[in-house]
C-alpha positions as CSV (number, residue, x, y, z in Angstrom):
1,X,86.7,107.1,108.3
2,X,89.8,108.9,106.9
3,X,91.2,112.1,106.1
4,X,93.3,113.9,103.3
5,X,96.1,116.3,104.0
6,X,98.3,118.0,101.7
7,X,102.2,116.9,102.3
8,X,103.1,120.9,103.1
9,X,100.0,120.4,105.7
10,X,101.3,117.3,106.9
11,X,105.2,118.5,107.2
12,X,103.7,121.9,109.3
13,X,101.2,120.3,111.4
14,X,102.8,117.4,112.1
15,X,100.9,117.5,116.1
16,X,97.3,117.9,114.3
17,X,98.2,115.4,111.8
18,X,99.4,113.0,114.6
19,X,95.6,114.0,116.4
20,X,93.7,113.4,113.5
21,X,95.5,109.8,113.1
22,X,94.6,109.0,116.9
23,X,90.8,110.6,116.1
24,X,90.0,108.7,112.9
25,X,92.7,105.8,112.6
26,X,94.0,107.0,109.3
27,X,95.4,110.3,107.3
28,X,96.1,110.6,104.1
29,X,98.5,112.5,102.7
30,X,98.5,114.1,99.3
31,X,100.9,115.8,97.0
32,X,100.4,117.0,93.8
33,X,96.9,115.5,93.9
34,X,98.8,111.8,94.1
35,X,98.3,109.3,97.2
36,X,101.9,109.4,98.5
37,X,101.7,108.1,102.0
38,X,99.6,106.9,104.7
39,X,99.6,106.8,108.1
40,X,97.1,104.3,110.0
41,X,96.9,104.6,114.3
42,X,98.0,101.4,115.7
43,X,94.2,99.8,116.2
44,X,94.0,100.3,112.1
45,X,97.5,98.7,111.6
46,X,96.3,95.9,113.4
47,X,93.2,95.5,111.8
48,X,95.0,96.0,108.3
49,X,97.2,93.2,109.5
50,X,94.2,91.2,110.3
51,X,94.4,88.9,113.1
52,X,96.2,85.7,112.3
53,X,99.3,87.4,110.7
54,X,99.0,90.2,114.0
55,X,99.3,86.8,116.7
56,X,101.6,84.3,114.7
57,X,104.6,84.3,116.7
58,X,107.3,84.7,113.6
59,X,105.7,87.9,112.8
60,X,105.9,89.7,116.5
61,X,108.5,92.0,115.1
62,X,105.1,94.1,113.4
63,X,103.9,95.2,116.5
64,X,107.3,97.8,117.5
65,X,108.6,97.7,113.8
66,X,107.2,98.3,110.5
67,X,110.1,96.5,108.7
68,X,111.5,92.6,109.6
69,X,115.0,92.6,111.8
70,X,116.1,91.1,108.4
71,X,115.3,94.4,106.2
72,X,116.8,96.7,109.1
73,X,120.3,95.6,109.5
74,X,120.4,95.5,105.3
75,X,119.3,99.3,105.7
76,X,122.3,100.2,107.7
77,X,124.7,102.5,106.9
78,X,127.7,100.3,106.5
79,X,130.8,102.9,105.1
80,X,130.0,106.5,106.2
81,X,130.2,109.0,102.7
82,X,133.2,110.9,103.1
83,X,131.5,114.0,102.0
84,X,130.4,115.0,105.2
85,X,131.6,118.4,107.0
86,X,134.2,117.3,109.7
87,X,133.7,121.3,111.2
């Protein structure tokens, strides 16, 4: 069983939305009308993973991270912009 919430919804109930996820394993969340995101509980991750990719050993990285130790360290900032407010 899921739920929809509207992004607005979502961004000012983040604790109920976070509730709702633990209650029915997935919310999700709507703007404009359009499917833009959703968030699964950790027992619907898994099952979405399905077993045999959730227990092979090169893919233990899923269970604490949603993204490989590979796609993390490309996502780093590597030069800070220099636009930022030194105040």
């Amino acid at each position: 069983m899921s739920k929809s919430v509207s992004a607005s919804d979502a961004k000012n109930n983040f604790g109920g939305l976070l509730d709702d996820v633990a209650a029915l394993g997935r919310v999700d969340i709507v703007k404009h009308g359009r499917l833009v995101a959703v968030v699964l509980s950790p027992r619907a991750f898994d099952s979405f993973l399905g077993a045999s990719v959730a227990t092979a050993p090169d893919d233990q990285w899923g269970k604490t991270h949603m993204i490989s130790p590979e796609h993390a360290r490309a996502a780093r900032m590597l030069n800070h912009p220099s636009t930022f407010d030194e105040e």
